[in-house]
Structures are given as structure tokens and as C-alpha cells.
N, C-alpha and C positions, 0 to 999 in steps of 0.2 A: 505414843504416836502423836504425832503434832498439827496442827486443824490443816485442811485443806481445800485452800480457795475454791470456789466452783469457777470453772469454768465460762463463757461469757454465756454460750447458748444454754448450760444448765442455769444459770441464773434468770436468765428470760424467759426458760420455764418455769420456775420455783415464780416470780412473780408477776406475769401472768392469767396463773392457775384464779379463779373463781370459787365459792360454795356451788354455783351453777355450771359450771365450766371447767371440772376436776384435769390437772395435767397427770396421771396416771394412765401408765399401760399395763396391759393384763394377758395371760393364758390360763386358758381353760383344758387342764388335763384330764384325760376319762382312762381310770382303770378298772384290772379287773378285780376283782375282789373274789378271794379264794374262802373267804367267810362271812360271817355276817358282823366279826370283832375288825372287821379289815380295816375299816372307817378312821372307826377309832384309833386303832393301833397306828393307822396312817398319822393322827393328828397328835401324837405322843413321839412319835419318829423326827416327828416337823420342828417339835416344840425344842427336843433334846439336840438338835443339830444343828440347831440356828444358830446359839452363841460362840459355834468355834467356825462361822464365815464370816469375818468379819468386815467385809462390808453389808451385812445384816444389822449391825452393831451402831453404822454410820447415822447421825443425826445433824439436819442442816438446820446452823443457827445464821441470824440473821447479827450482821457487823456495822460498826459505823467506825471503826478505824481499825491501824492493824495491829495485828498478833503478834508477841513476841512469840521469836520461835520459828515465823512463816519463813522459809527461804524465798520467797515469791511475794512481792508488795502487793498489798490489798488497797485494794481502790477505795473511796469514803463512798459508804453503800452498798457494799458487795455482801457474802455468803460464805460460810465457808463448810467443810462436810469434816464431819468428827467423831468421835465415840461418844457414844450415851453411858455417863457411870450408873444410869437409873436404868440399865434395859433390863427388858424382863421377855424372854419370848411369850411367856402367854398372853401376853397383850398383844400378839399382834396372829397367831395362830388361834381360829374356833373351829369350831366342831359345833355342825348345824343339825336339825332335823330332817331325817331324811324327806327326800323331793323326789317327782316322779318326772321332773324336766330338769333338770343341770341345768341347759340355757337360760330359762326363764328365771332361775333362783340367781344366776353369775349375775343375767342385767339387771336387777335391782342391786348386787352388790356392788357392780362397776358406777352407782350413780354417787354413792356419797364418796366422798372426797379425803384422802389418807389425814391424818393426826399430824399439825406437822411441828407440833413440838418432842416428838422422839422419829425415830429412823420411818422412813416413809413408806412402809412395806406392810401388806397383809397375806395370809394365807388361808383360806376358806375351804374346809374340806365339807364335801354336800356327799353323804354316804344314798345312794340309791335306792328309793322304795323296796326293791325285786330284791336288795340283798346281791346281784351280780355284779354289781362297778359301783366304782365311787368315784368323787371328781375333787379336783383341787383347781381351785379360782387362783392365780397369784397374783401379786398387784404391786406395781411399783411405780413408785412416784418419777416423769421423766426425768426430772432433775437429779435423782441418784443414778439412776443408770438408764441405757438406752436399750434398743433389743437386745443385738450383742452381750452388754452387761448384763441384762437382767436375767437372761439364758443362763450364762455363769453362775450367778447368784444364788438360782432354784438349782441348777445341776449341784451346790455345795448339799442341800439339805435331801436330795435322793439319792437311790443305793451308790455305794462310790463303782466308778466304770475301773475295766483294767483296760485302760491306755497305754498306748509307747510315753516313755521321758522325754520333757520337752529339750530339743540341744541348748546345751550351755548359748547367753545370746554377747557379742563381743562388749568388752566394756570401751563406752564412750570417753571419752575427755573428760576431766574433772570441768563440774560448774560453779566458777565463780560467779560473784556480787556485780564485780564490775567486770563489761564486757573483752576480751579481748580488741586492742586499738586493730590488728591486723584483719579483723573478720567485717569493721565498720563500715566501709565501702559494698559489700555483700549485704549488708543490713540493711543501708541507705536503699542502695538499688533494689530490693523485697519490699521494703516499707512501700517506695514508690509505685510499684509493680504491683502493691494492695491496694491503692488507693487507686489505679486504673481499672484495676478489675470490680473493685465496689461502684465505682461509677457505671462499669457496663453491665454490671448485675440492675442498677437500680434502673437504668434506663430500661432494661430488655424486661424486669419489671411490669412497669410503667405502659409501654409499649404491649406488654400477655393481659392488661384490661381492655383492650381497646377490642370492638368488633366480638364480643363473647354472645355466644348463645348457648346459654345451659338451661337448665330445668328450677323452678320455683321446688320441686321435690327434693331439691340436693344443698339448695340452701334455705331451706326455711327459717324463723327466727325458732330458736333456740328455747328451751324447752326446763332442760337441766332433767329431764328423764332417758334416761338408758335403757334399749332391750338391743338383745345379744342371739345371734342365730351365729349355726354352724353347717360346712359342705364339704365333705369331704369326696375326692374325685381319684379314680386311677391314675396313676403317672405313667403309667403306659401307653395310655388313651393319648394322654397330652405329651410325649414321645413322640407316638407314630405322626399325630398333626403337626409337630416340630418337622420331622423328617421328611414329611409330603411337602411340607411347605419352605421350609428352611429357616433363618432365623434362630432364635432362641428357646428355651422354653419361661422363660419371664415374657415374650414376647408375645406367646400363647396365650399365658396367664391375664396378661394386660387386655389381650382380646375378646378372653372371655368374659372378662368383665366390662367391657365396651357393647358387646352383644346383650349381654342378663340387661344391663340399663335399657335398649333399648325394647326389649322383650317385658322388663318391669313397667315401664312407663307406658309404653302402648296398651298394655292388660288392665292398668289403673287408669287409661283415659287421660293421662294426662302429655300424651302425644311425643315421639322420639322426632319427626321431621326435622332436619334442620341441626338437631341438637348435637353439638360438641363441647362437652364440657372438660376445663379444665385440669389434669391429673396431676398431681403430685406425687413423683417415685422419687424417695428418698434413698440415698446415697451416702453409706458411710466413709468418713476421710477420716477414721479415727488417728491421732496422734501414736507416735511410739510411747512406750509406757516411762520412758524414762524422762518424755516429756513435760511442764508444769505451766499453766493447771490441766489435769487430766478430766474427761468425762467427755461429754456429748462432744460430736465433733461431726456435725451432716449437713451435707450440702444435697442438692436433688435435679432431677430433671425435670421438666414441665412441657407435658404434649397435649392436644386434643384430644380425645377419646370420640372414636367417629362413628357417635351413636347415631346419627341420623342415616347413616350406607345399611342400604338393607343386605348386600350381599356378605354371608359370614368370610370369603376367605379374602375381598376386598377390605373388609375391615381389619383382617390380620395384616394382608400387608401395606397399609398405610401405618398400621402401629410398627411394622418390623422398623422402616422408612424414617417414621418418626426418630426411634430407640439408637438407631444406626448412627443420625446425625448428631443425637444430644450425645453420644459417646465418642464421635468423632472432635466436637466440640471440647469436649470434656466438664467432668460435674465441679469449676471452679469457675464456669463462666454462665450466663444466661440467667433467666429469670428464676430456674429451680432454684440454684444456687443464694436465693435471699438469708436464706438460715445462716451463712457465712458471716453478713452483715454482722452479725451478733457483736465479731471480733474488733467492729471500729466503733462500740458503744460505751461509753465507760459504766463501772456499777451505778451510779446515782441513776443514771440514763432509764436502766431495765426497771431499776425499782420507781422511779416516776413515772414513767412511758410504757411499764408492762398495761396495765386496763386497756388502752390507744392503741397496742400493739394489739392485743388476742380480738379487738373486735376487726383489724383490717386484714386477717388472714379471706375472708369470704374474697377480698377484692384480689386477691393472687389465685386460690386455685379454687376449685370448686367441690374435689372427691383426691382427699390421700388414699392410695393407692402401692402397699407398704410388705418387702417379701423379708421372713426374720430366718434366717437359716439354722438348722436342727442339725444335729451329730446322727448318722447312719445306724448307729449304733443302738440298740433296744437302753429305754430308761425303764429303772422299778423303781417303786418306793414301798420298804417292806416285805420286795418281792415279789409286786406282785406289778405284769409288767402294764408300762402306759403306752395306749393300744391310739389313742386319737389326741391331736394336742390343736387346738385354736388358740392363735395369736391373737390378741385386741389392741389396736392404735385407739388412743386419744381421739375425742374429738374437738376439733374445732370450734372456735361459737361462730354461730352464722352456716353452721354444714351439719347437714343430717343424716349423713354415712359415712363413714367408712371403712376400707379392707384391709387386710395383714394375710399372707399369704404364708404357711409353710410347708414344706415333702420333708415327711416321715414313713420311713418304711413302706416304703411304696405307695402311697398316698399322698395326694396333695388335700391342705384343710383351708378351705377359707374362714379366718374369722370374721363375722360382720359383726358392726358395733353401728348404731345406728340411734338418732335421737327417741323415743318411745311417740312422742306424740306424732311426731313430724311423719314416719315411717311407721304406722302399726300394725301396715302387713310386711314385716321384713320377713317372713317365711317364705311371703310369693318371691320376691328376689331372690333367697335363697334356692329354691326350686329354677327360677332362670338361669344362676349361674351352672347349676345341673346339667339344665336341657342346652345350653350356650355348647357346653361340649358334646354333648351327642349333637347337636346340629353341626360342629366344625368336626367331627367323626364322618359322620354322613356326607359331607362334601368334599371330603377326603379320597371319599372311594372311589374306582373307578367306576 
């Protein structure tokens, strides 16, 4: 297998990343446990099945020229993602003492930062005081894979599913070195056509600082300590408020968590009037796979969050309103859309400019705001099935929350990741986002 460039935006993550400021994401799985061997037997399941997914196997070295072998030129600076001949799964799978909180034991694990001289992945099985469930942490560095991938990645090492066969997909044009002369007029006019729309990204940018009123709560200075809380809400609830109201249900989603802010801040005293802070909904434009280089590929939309509207179904629909126009827009243009940028940096650029880069995220958005989509389908591991799953986004430096959203089995979970010091009642938040939907329930009804 022959090394594989990263991508521009996995590179600006891989360099970036801080000891204080880890670019890893995470899920927190809760099963149930049919024994009190479950645990264990979970982390022996984990250990034995990691070496045949190979991108479990992947470790990202650092380049300063290119690979024989790359069908794809590597920039002087760049990364590339590759097998480790040294991998060992028990290095990257433990087996902990049992805990009588999962969340509490995930966010100290989510604070230190992946190994990144072998493949950028952990898996942390926390068996449960009561002997009834166990939990599995997984951790994956952005720069290997994004939601999407790292979904795939853990589905390798849990029970295998009986899925339909995926259809044969057509084969493309062979890829030469040098480009076809007939397609260069098409190429000219794309290149050009990027470098209009990087301009009107960076202006519309430039333009989402101006006039901000958020909360000193949401961007505190940074910490480098992590706690982790979990919400899990009926999808039926957040259905029927779809249906009374219209819209979406990411729509709902986005409002309930526009509400819990302003219901958290108000209860902490540190006052919602006024307040609309920044959102960042990321947007996958992932590449076809036959694409090169493959990985991270998100662009995003960027709205208000209209914490300061005391009425709950006023605040849905200004988020509908919002949601409506950045899709009318579409997620390749406007300020969300920055993460695009990536594509007109060369490698030297992320690797000098990543520090410069992760501290000016605070000046674009204020709270990522992130939904990871789950297969309908029941997951085990060992058999025993995973009943609740929390997604955990990254955090930012300069931002002290934020959310990953996903519906499982009739459930919606929110994951919240939150700085430890900056936020040390992320519970009470948690409990807002709670009561956010029984209050849009309630003003639902006739």
C-alpha cells in the first residue's frame, strides 16, 4: 500500500492540534452487559479486530519532499497517512477500572491528546460499577478521519451487520500524470471559479465579526481540561414539534440548543439578553472515493443562534429562516464555508500557520454545533447491544462548548464536550437541553 497524502484540511488539522488543544473526536458507547466478563471480553473483541481494518493500521508521518510511489505530488511540508509496520492493537485498546460515571471518566480521557507517532486512534472500554453496562470511549484524531469515517472505522471492530451488497460503482476514466489538453479550458475556468468563491468566503468571513454579541461563557480562554456530559431526548417529541411547526428536524435540533443557552446562561447569571452567538453547522462535501487526496472534505453554514428571543417557537423559526437561506445559498459559499479555504494553502503554509490558524477560530464562530449520522440498524459488540451512543466534536481554543448531535434508535443523544474549568456545571446545560424540548412540546400544543 503506498503512503497517502493528507488531504489540505486533514493537514490543518494534524498541525494545528496543541498538548492543550487535542484535534481528536470521540463517541461514547453505553452497553449492556450480559455479565460481569462483558467488559473484558468487550476489550479482547476490540483488540482481535482492529488489525484486519485497515485504516486502524494508518499512521500519519510528517514529509518534507515527495514519496516515490505517490501518484499525487506532495507539496514540501505536507503529511502523508500509511501503515505502521510497528502496530500493535494493544497499544491503543485499555481496559479500565470500573466507574460509577462513564461521562465523567470519557472527559478526562478526551483531554490528553492521541500518540502521534503511530495511527491516531484509541479505544477505552470503562466496564460499570453495577456490572449492568459498559462503555467504550473511541477517539480519533481529525486528521484521520472525520465523523463519517470514524463511524466506519469503529463499525469494523463491532459485531459485523447483515447489510444489502453495495452496487457495483461505474468505472471512471483512467488517471494520468499529465492532464488531458481537451478538459484544460474546464480546469482554467474551476480554478477561476475557486478563487471567486475564496474571495467571497473570506469576505462574508470578515464581514460574521462584525456587530457579534455572544457570551464570555462560550468563549472563555482555554483551559486544556475536558468534561463530557450526555442527553438523550425522544425523536418523537422532536417529530411532532417538526410537524406543528415545519422545517426540519436539524432545525428543531439547532433550536433546542439556541433555547438550553439561553435557559443555561440566565440560571448562571451570566444573562441571555441580546445574546446571539455565532453557530457553526458543519457540512460534509466529501470527495468521491476515487478522488486523490481523500479525507476531510467540510465546508459549513454559519447563523445566529437567537438566544436572546424569549419566545420558544419564535426562536425555531428564525433558525428554520436562517437554515432555509444558507442552503439556498449553498454550503460552498459564505462565511461557514472557511474550512474550504484549506484547498488554496499550500503544505508549508498549515505547517507554519497552523498555531495562528487554531487561535483565530474564536473570531469566526462562537459554539460548533455538529449532527454525525448513525445506521437505524441495532450495533453489538460481543453481543451485547449498544443501547446509547454520544458523539464528541473537538474543541476549539478560545470556545468552551460544544455539541455533536445523533438519532439512534429512536433517540436523539446529545453529546456535549465542554472546557472543564470554563463550564463546571455542564450538567445544568445538559438538563436545559432536556427541559428546551418539553418547553417547544408545550407550545406545541393546543
Amino acid at each position: 500500500m503506498t503512503p497517502d497524502p493528507l488531504a489540505p484540511l486533514d493537514l490543518a488539522f494534524w498541525n494545528i492540534e496543541s498538548a492543550e488543544h487535542p484535534m481528536h473526536l470521540g463517541a461514547l458507547g453505553v452497553f449492556e452487559a450480559g455479565s460481569p466478563t462483558a467488559a473484558a471480553h468487550a476489550a479482547d473483541l476490540l483488540a482481535a479486530r482492529a488489525p484486519a481494518v485497515p485504516g486502524l493500521r494508518m499512521r500519519i508521518r510528517d514529509t518534507w519532499q515527495p514519496e516515490p510511489g505517490l501518484r499525487a505530488p506532495l507539496s514540501f511540508g505536507g503529511a502523508t497517512r500509511e501503515p505502521d509496520p510497528r502496530f500493535d492493537p494493544l497499544d491503543h485498546v485499555r481496559l479500565h477500572a470500573p466507574t460509577t460515571d462513564f461521562h465523567a471518566r470519557a472527559g478526562r480521557l478526551m483531554e490528553r491528546p492521541l500518540e502521534r507517532g503511530r495511527p491516531p486512534w484509541e479505544a477505552h472500554v470503562l466496564p460499570g460499577a453495577d456490572g449492568g453496562a459498559f462503555a467504550v470511549l473511541f477517539k480519533f484524531h481529525h486528521a484521520l478521519a472525520d465523523g463519517l469515517r470514524a463511524l466506519t472505522l469503529a463499525a469494523g471492530v463491532l459485531d459485523p451487520m447483515d447489510l444489502p451488497a453495495p452496487r457495483p460503482r461505474p468505472a471512471g476514466p483512467p488517471r494520468g500524470l499529465v492532464p488531458d489538453v481537451r478538459t484544460l479550458p474546464g480546469r482554467l475556468r474551476d480554478a477561476l471559479s475557486d478563487v471567486g468563491r475564496a474571495l467571497d468566503i473570506g469576505a462574508a468571513a470578515a464581514l460574521s465579526t462584525l456587530d457579534v454579541r455572544s457570551s464570555p461563557a462560550l468563549t472563555a480562554e482555554s483551559s486544556g481540561t475536558r468534561r463530557i456530559a450526555g442527553v438523550a431526548v425522544d425523536l418523537d417529541d422532536v417529530h411532532h414539534v417538526r410537524k406543528t411547526t415545519g422545517g426540519t428536524v436539524n432545525d428543531v435540533l439547532i433550536a433546542v440548543v439556541a433555547g438550553a443557552l439561553r435557559r443555561w446562561l440566565d440560571e448562571r447569571g451570566d444573562g441571555s439578553e441580546g445574546v446571539a452567538p455565532r453557530a457553526l453547522i458543519p457540512v460534509s462535501k466529501r470527495r468521491p472515493r476515487t478522488a486523490r487526496p481523500q479525507g476531510n472534505r467540510l465546508s459549513g453554514y454559519l447563523m445566529r443562534l437567537p438566544v436572546g428571543d424569549p419566545d420558544p417557537l419564535s426562536r425555531l423559526g428564525t433558525v428554520r429562516v436562517a437554515m432555509d437561506r444558507n442552503k439556498d445559498a449553498g454550503p460552498g459559499r459564505g462565511a461557514g464555508a472557511v474550512a474550504l479555504l484549506a484547498d488554496h494553502v499550500p503544505a508549508l503554509g498549515h505547517r507554519l500557520g497552523g498555531p495562528l490558524v487554531s487561535g483565530a477560530a474564536r473570531l469566526w464562530f462562537d459554539i460548533l454545533v455538529t449532527s454525525v449520522p448513525l445506521p437505524s440498524l441495532g450495533l453489538r459488540l460481543g453481543g451485547h447491544p449498544l443501547t446509547e451512543v454520544y458523539p464528541l466534536a473537538p474543541l476549539a481554543r478560545g470556545h468552551s462548548l460544544a455539541v455533536a448531535v445523533s438519532t439512534y434508535r429512536g433517540q436523539v443523544h446529545f453529546g456535549l464536550l465542554a472546557d472543564g474549568k470554563a463550564v463546571p456545571d455542564l450538567d445544568r446545560f445538559a438538563l436545559a437541553v432536556a427541559d428546551e424540548v418539553e418547553t417547544l412540546l408545550t407550545a406545541c400544543r393546543p
